[in-house]
N, C-alpha and C positions, 0 to 999 in steps of 0.2 A: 504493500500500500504506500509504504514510501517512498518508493519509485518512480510510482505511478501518479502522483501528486505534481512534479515537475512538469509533467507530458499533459496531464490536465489542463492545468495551469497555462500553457502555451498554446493548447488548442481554445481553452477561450478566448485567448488573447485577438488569437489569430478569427475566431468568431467575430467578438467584438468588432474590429479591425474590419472585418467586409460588410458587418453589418452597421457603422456608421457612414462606410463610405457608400453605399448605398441610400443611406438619409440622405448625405450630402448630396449625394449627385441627385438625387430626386429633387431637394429643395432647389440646388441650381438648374433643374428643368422647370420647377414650377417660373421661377424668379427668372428664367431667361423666354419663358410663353409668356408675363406678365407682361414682361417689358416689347416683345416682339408686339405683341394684341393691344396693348393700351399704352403705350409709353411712345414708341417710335411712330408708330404711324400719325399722329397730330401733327410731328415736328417734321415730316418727310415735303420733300419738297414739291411745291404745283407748279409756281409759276416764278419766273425770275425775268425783272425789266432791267437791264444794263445790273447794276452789283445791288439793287434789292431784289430781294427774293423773300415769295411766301409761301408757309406749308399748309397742308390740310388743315390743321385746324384755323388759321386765317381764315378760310375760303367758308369752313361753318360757321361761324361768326358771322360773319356776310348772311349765310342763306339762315340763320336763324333771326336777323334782322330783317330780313324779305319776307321768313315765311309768318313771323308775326305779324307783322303790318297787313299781309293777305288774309290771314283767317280774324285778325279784327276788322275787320272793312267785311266779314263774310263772305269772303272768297273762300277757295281751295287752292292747296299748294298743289302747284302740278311740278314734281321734281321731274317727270321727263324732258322738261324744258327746261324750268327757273335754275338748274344748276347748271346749265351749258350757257346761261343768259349772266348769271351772276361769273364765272368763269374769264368771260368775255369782259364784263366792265373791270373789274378787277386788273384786269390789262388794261384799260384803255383809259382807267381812273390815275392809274398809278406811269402811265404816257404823262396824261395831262397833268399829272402834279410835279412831273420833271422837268416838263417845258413850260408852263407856266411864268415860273421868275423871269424867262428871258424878253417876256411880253408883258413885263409889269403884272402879270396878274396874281395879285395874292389873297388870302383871308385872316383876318387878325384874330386871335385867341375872343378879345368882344363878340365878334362878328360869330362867330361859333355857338357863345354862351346864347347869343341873342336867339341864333334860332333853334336850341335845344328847346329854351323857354317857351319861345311859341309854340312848338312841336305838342309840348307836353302840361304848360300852364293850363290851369282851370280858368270856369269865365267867373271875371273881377265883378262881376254883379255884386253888391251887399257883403263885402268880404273885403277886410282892411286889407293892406300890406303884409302884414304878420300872419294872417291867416294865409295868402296867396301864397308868400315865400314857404310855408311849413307845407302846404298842398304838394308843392315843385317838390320839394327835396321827398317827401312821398314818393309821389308820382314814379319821378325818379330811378329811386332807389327800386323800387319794383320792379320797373320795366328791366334794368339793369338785371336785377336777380332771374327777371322768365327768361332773360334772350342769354346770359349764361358771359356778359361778358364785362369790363368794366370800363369806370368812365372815362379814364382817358382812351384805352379803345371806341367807345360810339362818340368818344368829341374828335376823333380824327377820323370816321367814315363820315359825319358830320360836314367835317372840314373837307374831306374831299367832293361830298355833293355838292358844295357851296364852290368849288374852284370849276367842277364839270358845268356847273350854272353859267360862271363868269365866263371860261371859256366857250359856249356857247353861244352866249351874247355877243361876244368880242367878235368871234366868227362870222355871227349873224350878222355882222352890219355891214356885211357885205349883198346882203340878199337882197332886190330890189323891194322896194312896195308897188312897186305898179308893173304887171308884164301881164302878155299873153295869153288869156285863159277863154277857155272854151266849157259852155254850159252841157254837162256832161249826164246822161241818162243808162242807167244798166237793168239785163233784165239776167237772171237765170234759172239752168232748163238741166233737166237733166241729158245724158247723150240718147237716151232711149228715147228720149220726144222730137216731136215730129217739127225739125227745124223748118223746111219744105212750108207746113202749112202755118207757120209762127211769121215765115217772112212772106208769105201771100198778104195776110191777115194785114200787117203792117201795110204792105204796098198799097191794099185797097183801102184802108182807113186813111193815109195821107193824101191821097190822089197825085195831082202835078203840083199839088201848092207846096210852097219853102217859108211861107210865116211859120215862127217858131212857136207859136202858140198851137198851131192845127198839128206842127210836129211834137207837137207834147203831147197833145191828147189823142193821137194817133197812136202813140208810144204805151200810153198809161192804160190803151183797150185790151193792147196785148200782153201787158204786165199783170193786168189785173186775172185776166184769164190763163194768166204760162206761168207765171213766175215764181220760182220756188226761194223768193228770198228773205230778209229779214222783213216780218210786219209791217214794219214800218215805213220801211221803204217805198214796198209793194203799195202800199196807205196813200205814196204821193210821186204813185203812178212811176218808181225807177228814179225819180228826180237825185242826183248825187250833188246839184249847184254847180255854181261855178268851180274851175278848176286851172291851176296853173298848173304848168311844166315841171315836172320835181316831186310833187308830191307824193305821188304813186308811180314812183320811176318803172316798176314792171309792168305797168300798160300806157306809158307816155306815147309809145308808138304806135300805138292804136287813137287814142284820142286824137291828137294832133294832125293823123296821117288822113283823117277819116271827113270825106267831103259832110257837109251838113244835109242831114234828114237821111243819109244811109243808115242801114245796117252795118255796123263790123260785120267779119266775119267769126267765128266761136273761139273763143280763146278759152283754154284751160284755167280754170280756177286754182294758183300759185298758191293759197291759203286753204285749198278743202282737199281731204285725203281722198272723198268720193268720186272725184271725178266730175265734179261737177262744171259745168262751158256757160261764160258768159256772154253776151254780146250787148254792145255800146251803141248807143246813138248820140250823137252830136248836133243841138238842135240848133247852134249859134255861133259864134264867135268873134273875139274885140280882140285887135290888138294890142291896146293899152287899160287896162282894168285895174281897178283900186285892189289891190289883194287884201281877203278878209283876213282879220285876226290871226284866226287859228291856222289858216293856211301860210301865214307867215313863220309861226311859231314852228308849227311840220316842215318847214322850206328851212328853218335857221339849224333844226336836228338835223336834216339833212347834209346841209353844210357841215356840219360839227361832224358828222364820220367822215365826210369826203375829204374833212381834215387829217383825220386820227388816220385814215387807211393813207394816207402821202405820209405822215407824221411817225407812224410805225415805223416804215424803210430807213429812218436813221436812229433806230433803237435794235439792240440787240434783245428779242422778246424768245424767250424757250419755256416751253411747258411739257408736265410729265399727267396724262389724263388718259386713263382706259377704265377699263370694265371694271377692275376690282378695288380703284379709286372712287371709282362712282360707289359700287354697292356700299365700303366701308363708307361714304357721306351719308347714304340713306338711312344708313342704321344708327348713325349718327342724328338726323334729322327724327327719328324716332321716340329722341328721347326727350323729344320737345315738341309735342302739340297738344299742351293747355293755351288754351287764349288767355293772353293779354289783357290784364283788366284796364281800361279807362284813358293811358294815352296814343295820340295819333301817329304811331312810327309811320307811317307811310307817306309820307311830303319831302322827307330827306333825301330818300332816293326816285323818287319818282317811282316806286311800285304801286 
């Protein structure tokens, strides 16, 4: 027995010995799936403009301020789009906050505070000072906590809506107010309907006349009876208004091309998965027209990419975005949709 006590004695040892090193390597497996699953992938890179560069969890940040402002406005997030959308300004925000300085354009830390306040102040109705400022830092603080990020993060996405704004502008004051527009009518059909008797219908409702009043209600007979488009529309007879050059760049060459009181020919619906063909009539047109508002604002966006896509070519932009980037964001986006109580994220970014 006292022999056999040494030999004991070393084969627990040697037990011992495989059977911590076994813990061990298991803890450093749990501890290196921790850090693989939840650690690295937030800080892995998306997108890099000249030597900044952001990772995944930047980019959530972003779409957990998007999808907030969507499901309190009562929308739905559609992540098959809003992540390849947020993806995209994210480059083009972080363009324009690089070139920016060289065109004066800045935003001062005020001018930021100014419009969080707006964003998320309550209305000063019967409510001193002390009560409004105690609402804000509320407010706030909330919003901050549902969207998971903090406040010098949303006063610099803040700050970057506010420079895409100026840069906008700045852009835009190149766009005319008065040009080209032509009063523009749509109808649409599916391809299974009978074009043949849609464009009879028309020719015999207009007759020889070219007054654009008989070509509107020429227009609005076969609208009311073909048309498979929004309510409303269909309501006033296809009428789309006036229209200038730019706004809907994917059918400019249809409108513009198109003698008055014809039919286009069926153009593919560029916005509907169904297949659906629209055709245009043109019941007028002015060479020189006041451009409304809003088609100004749409002419000045325009501008603003047709800057950023010349403005790109002397940026070095690289991004890393596939299938298993997207899902790890979704399941990321998962773990945030409670609504937002009470302030209006959605002004900052234009969602």
């Amino acid at each position: 027995m006292a022999r056999r006590r040494p030999e004991d004695w070393r084969t627990r040892r040697v037990a011992i010995g495989v059977i911590s090193f076994l813990v061990l390597l298991v803890l450093g497996l749990l501890v290196a799936g921790y850090v693989v699953v939840f650690v690295r992938p937030p800080s892995e890179l998306v997108i890099r403009v000249n030597d900044v560069s952001y990772s995944r969890g930047d980019m959530v940040k972003l779409l957990r301020v998007r999808q907030r402002g969507v499901e309190f406005l009562g929308g739905r997030f559609n992540a098959g789009t809003d992540i390849f959308q947020a993806l995209q300004l994210m480059v083009e925000n972080e363009i324009i906050a690089q070139a920016a300085p060289a065109l004066g354009i800045t935003v001062s830390e005020a001018e930021v505070d100014r419009e969080i306040r707006s964003i998320l102040s309550s209305s000063p109705i019967g409510k001193t000072e002390d009560q409004l400022e105690k609402e804000f830092r509320e407010r706030y603080r909330n919003y901050l906590n549902a969207i998971q990020i903090s406040g010098a993060e949303y006063s610099d996405l803040v700050r970057r809506s506010l420079l895409r704004e100026r840069m906008r502008q700045f852009v835009g004051e190149s766009v005319p107010s008065v040009a080209e527009q032509v009063h523009v009518y749509r109808l649409i059909v599916d391809p299974r309907d009978e074009l043949d008797i849609i464009r009879t219908r028309y020719e015999d409702a207009k007759g020889v006349g070219s007054d654009p009043i008989i070509l509107a209600r020429a227009f609005m007979e076969i609208v009311r009876e073909f048309s498979r488009d929004d309510p409303e529309i269909i309501r006033r007879g296809g009428d789309l208004g006036w229209m200038p050059e730019g706004v809907v760049k994917d059918y400019d060459y249809v409108y513009f091309d198109l003698p008055a009181g014809e039919l286009s020919e069926d153009t593919s619906d560029v916005d509907s998965p169904q297949g659906r063909l629209l055709l245009f009539m043109v019941s007028e047109r002015q060479e020189a027209r006041q451009v409304d508002p809003r088609d100004l604002e749409a002419l000045k966006e325009v501008a603003l990419q047709d800057w950023l896509n010349k403005e790109r070519q002397n940026h070095d932009v690289y991004s890393i975005f596939n299938s298993e980037v997207y899902n790890w964001m979704i399941r990321q986006l998962g773990l945030t949709t409670t609504r937002t109580p009470e302030p209006r994220p959605s002004s900052p970014f234009g969602f």
